[in-house]
DOKEMI-232368 format. One line per 5 residues: number of its first residue (from 1); for each residue x, y, z of C-alpha. Coordinates in steps of 0.05 Angstrom, whole numbers, padded with zeros to 5 digits. Example, Ala and Ser with C-alpha at 12.3 -4.5 7.8 and 13.67 -1.06 7.14 Angstrom:
<recs>
1> 00246,-00090,00156 | 00273,-00021,00143;
</recs>
This chain:
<recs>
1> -01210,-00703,00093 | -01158,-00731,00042 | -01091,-00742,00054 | -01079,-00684,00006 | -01107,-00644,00045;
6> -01075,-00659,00109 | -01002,-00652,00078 | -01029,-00588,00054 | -01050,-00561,00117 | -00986,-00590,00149;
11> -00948,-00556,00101 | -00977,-00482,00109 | -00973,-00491,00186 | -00905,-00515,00175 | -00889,-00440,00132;
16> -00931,-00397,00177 | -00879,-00419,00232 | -00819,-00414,00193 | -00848,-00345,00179 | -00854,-00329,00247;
21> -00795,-00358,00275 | -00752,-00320,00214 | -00791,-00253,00235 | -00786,-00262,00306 | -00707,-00272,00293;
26> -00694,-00218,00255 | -00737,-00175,00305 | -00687,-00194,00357 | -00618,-00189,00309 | -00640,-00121,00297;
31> -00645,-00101,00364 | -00574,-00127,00376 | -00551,-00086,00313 | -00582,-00029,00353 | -00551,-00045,00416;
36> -00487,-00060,00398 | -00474,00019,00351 | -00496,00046,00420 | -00423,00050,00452 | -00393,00052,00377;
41> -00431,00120,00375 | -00428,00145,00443 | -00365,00136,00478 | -00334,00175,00427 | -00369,00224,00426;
46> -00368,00238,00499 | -00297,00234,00499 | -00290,00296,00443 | -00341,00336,00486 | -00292,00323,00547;
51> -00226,00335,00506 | -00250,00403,00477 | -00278,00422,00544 | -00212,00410,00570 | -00177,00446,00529;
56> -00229,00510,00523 | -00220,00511,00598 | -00143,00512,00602 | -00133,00563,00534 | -00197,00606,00544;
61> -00154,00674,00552 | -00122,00666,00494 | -00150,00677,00418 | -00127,00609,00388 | -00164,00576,00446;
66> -00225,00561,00400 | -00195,00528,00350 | -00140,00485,00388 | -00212,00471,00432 | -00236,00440,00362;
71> -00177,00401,00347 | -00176,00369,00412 | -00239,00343,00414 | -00227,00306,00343 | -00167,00277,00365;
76> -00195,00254,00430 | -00258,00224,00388 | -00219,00197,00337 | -00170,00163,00381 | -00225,00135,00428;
81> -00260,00116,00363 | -00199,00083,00336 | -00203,00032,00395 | -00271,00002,00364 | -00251,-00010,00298;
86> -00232,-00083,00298 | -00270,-00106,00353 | -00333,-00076,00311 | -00305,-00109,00249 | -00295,-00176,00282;
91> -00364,-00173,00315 | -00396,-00163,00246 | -00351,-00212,00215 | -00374,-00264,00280 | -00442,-00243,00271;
96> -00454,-00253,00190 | -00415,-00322,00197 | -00474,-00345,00249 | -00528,-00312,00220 | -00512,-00325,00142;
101> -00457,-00375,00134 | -00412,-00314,00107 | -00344,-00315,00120 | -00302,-00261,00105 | -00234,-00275,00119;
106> -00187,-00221,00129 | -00109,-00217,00124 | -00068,-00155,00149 | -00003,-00130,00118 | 00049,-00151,00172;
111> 00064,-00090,00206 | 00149,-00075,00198 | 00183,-00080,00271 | 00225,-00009,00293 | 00293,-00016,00276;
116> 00352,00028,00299 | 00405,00042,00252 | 00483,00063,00261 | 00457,00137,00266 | 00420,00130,00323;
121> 00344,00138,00279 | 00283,00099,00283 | 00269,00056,00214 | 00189,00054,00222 | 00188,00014,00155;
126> 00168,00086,00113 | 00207,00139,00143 | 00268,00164,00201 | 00250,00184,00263 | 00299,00210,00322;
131> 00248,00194,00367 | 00224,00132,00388 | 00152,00146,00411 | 00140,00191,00349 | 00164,00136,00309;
136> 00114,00093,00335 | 00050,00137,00327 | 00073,00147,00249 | 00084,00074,00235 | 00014,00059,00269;
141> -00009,00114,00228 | 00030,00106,00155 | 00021,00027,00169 | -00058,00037,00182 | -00068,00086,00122;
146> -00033,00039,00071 | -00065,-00034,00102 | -00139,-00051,00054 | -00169,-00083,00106 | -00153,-00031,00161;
151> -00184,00020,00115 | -00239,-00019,00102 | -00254,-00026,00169 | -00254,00047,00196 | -00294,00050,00133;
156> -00344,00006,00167 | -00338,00041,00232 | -00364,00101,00205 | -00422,00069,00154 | -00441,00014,00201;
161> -00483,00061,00256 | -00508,00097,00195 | -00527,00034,00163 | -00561,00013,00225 | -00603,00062,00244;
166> -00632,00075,00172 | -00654,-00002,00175 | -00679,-00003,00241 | -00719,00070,00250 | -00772,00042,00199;
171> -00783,-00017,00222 | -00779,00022,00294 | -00841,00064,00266 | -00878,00016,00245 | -00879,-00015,00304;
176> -00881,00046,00349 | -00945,00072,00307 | -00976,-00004,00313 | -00975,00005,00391 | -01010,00064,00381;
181> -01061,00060,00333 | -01076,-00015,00367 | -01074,00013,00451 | -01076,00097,00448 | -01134,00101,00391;
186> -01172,00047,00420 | -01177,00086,00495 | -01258,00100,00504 | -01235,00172,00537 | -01210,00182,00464;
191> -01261,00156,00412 | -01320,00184,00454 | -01328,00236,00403 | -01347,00185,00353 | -01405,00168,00390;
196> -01430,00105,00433 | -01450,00031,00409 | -01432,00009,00340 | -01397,00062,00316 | -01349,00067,00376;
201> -01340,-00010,00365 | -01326,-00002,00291 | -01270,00050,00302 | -01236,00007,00354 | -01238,-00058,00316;
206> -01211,-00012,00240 | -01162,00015,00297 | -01136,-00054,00324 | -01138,-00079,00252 | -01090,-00028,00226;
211> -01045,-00025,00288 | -01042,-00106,00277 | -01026,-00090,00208 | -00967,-00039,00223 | -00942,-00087,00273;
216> -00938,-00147,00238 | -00905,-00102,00168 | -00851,-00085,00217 | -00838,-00155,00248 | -00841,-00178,00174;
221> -00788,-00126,00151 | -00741,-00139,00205 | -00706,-00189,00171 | -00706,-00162,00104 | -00672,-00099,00143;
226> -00620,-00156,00174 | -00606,-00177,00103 | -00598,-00114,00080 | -00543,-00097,00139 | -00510,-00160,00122;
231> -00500,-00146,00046 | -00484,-00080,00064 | -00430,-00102,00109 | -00403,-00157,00061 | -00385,-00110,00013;
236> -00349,-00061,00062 | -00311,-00112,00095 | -00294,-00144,00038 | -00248,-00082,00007 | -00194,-00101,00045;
241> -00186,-00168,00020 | -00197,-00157,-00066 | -00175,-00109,-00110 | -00219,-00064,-00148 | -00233,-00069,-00216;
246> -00198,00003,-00241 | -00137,-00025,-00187 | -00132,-00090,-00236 | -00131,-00047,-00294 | -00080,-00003,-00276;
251> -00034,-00052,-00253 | -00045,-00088,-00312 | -00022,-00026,-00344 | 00040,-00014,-00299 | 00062,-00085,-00318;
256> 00052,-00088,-00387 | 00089,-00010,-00388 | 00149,-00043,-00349 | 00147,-00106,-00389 | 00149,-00071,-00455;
261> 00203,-00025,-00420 | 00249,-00080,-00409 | 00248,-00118,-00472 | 00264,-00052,-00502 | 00326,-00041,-00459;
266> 00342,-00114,-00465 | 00348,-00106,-00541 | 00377,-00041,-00538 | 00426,-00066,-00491 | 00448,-00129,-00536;
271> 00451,-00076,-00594 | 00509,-00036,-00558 | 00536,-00102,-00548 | 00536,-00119,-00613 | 00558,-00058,-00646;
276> 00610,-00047,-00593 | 00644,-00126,-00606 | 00643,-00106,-00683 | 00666,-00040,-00679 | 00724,-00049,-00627;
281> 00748,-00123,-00606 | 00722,-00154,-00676 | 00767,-00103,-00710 | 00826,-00114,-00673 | 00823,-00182,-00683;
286> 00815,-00186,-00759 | 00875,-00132,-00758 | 00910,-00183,-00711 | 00889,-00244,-00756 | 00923,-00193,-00824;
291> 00981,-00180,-00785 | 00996,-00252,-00769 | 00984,-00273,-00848 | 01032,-00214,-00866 | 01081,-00247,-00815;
296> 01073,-00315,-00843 | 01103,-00294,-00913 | 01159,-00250,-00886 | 01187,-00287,-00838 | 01235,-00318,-00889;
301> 01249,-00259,-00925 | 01246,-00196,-00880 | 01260,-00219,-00811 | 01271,-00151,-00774 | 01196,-00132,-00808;
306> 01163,-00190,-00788 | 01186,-00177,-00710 | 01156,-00109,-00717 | 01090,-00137,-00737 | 01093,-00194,-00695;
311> 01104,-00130,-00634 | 01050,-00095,-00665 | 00998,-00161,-00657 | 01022,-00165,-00586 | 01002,-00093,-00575;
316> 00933,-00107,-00619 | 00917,-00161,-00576 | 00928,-00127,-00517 | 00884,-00086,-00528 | 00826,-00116,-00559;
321> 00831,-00157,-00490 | 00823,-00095,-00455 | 00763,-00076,-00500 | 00738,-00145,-00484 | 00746,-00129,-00404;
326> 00715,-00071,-00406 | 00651,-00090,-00442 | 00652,-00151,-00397 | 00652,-00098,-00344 | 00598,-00054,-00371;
331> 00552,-00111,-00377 | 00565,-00140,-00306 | 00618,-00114,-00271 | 00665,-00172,-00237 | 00670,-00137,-00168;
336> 00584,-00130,-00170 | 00589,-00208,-00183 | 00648,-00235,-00132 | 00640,-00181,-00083 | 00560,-00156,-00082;
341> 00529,-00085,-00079 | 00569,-00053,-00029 | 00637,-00068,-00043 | 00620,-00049,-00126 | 00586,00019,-00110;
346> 00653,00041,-00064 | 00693,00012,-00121 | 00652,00059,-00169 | 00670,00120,-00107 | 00747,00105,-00118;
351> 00733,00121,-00190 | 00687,00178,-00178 | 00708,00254,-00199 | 00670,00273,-00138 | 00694,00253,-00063;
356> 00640,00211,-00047 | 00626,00177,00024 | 00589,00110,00017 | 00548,00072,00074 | 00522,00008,00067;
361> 00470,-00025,00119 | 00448,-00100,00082 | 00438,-00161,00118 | 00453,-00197,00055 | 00457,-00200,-00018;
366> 00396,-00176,-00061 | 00383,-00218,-00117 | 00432,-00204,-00182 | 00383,-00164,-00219 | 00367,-00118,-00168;
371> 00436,-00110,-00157 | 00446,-00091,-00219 | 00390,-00045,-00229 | 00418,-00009,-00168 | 00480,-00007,-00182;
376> 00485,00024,-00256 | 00428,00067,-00230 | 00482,00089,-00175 | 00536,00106,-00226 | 00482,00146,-00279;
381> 00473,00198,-00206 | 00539,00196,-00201 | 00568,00213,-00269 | 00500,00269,-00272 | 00525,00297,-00198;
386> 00596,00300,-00235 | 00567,00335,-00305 | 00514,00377,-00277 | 00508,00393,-00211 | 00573,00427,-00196;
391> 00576,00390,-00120 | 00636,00383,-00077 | 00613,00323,-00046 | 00567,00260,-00053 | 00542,00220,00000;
396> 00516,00144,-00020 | 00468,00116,00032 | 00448,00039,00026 | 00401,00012,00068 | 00352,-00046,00078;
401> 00292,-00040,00110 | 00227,-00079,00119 | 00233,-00117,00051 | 00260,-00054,00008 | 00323,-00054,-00014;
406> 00330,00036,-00002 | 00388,00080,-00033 | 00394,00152,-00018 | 00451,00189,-00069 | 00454,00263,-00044;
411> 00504,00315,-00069 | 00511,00394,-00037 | 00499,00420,-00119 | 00461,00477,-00155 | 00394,00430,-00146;
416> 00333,00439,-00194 | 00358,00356,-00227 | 00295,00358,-00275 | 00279,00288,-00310 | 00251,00317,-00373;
421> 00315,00351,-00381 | 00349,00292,-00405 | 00339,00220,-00412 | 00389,00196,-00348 | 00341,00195,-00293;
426> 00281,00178,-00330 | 00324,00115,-00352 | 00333,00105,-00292 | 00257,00111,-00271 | 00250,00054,-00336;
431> 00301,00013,-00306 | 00273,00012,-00234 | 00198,00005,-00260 | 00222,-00063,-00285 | 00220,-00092,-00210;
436> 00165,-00049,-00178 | 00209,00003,-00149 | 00209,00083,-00151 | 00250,00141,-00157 | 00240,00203,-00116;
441> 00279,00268,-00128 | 00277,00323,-00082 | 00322,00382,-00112 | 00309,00458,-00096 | 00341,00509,-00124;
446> 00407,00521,-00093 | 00408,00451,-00076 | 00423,00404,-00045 | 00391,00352,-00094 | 00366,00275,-00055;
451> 00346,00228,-00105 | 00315,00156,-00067 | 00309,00091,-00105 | 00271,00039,-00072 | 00257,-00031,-00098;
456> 00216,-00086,-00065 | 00266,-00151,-00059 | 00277,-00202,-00007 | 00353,-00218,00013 | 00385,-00293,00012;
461> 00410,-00298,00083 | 00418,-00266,00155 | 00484,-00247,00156 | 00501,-00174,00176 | 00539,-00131,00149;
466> 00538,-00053,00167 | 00600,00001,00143 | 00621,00064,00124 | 00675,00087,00084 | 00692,00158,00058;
471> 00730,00157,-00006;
</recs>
């Protein structure tokens, strides 16, 4: 025998084991898979059978019983089911990082802590609550819906027993039928009929032969079926953690919209500067700069008409000084600068035509152009609440609140504010775009009319400052 040959025999030996070994390990991995959906699947569902039965019991006599029965058991099943899902998820996580070398790392959106405003309402990070249980359960709830990788994981609590079983019932059945055709076929009580000496012989050994062959096809599948879980799973799991491809896109979209939509009001903006310097100050002072020339050559020869010019420059310049304040003001109000959101938007109250009650909740100071987005957002409800709505009052609500910076403006008007009625609040909409925030409007007919802005911003310190004022 060559030495060939004897690395070549070494080297099949060496593959039959490896074979073995990988089929004997996926055999057993599988049964774990099995194992382990068992409780996943069960528990459960036991615990809807016993929450409906409960509740069948108790409401029996009456005709809702039925159906209150029904909802009973899924909310018993869900919530007992909702206790698996990320000890499932980190199990499979655990489980394709020893088996594969896949790591799927997972990061959850922080969850917002319950705050209590002035009022006496829970803040669960999305929405008011007066109680403080019930705030809970919809935080859990809003907070769970909105997280990737918590969806993605109830996602996998639901597919992964499915996933399971349709891997491991064929390789189950091959097995199962193996065992058979190798032991139950093979029993002399039942190939009797096929008469004694060779033939008998013949049908046991084809028997044994193709039970053999079923067995070792299933051990051979089993860890094609573990492979199969564990792509399965990656792709699952991993939903939480990427973005899809038509989720790219659109936001792609979004910014390039918003993008567009603010170099538009950028140059429109430096347009109305423009034309209003020419038009007003400008003017004034060339009329100021005539005046003064005029002045120059009368002084010697018409005192008394040079002193009214010179009164009429004064008054000119006066004026083209207030021009210059109040475009100053439009483009960034002073008090907005020096003073910050709050103290501008019950500035803008005092000015108001409508009595208007303002309450302010910020830790701190939003970044200036969030401020400013929020507050000339502010004064377009305002002057629409004073044009169109034909309200007595107008309550301003600013609040902060697990990293949004949240204004409510609500007036007691007619209602029905429309944004394709006019271009106000879908400037507005534009303006807010810009940083990623929204604009909800809830107005029915006979009012009253609650329009929300909300934009995502992070505030420079921890200082507190809560107040209300009613102007």
């Amino acid at each position: 025998m060559t030495a060939a040959t004897r690395t070549s025999g070494a080297t099949v030996r060496a593959q039959a084991e490896e074979a073995l070994t990988s089929s004997g390990r996926g055999l057993a991995r599988l049964g774990l898979l099995v194992l382990g959906i068992l409780p996943v699947t069960v528990m459960p569902f036991v615990a809807a059978l016993m929450a409906g039965g409960a509740v069948a019991s108790v409401l029996d006599p009456y005709s809702m019983g039925e159906l209150f029965a029904v909802v009973a058991a899924g909310v018993g099943g869900a919530a007992v089911a909702a206790l698996f899902v990320r000890r499932v998820a980190r199990r499979t996580r655990d489980q394709l990082s020893r088996w594969y070398g896949m790591r799927l790392p997972v990061s959850y959106t922080p969850r917002p802590a319950l705050e209590r405003d002035e009022r006496g309402h829970w803040w669960t990070g999305y929405s008011y609550h007066r109680s403080h249980g019930m705030a809970r359960i919809a935080q859990l709830l809003h907070w769970g819906l909105r997280d990737r990788a918590t969806r993605a994981e109830v996602l996998w609590l639901a597919v992964g027993p499915i996933v399971v079983l349709g891997l491991a019932v064929p390789v189950a059945a091959l097995l199962f039928l193996g065992l058979g055709c190798t032991f139950a076929f093979n029993d002399p009580v039942l190939v009797d009929g096929y008469g004694a000496g060779s033939d008998r012989m013949l049908s046991m050994l084809l028997n044994g032969l193709l039970g053999l062959g079923l067995m070792a096809a299933g051990v051979a599948v089993a860890p094609l079926a573990v492979r199969a879980y564990a792509e399965i799973a990656c792709r699952v799991l991993r939903q939480g953690d990427r973005a899809s491809h038509a989720q790219l896109t659109k936001r792609v979209a979004e910014l390039t919209e918003t993008r567009a939509d603010a170099v538009g009001n950028q140059a429109a903006e430096l347009r109305r500067i423009e034309r209003d310097l020419h038009d007003g100050a400008q003017a004034r002072l060339v009329a100021i700069g005539m005046t003064l020339g005029t002045i120059e050559h009368l002084m010697d020869t018409d005192p008394t008409a040079a002193r009214e010019l010179l009164s009429e420059a004064r008054q000119s310049s006066a004026r083209a000084l207030q021009e210059l304040r109040d475009l100053v003001r439009g483009i960034h109000p002073p008090v907005l600068a020096e003073r910050g959101l709050g103290d501008a938007v019950r500035a803008l109250a005092l000015d108001s035509a409508l009595p208007t009650e303002v309450c302010v909740s910020l830790p701190d100071r939003p970044p200036a152009p969030v401020e400013a987005a929020a507050y000339f957002s502010i004064c377009e409800l305002l002057a629409n609440a004073a044009k169109h709505s034909g309200a007595e009052q107008v309550w301003v609500d600013i609040l902060y609140r697990a990293g949004t910076l949240r204004i409510t403006v609500t007036d007691d008007g007619v209602g029905v504010a429309d944004p394709t009625r006019g271009t106000g609040l879908r400037g507005i909409e534009r303006r807010l775009g810009t940083f990623d925030g929204v604009l909800a409007i809830d107005s029915t007919s006979g009012g009253p009319t609650t329009i929300t802005l909300e934009l995502p911003c992070e505030l420079s310190s921890p200082r507190t400052s809560t107040s209300s004022v009613k102007v």
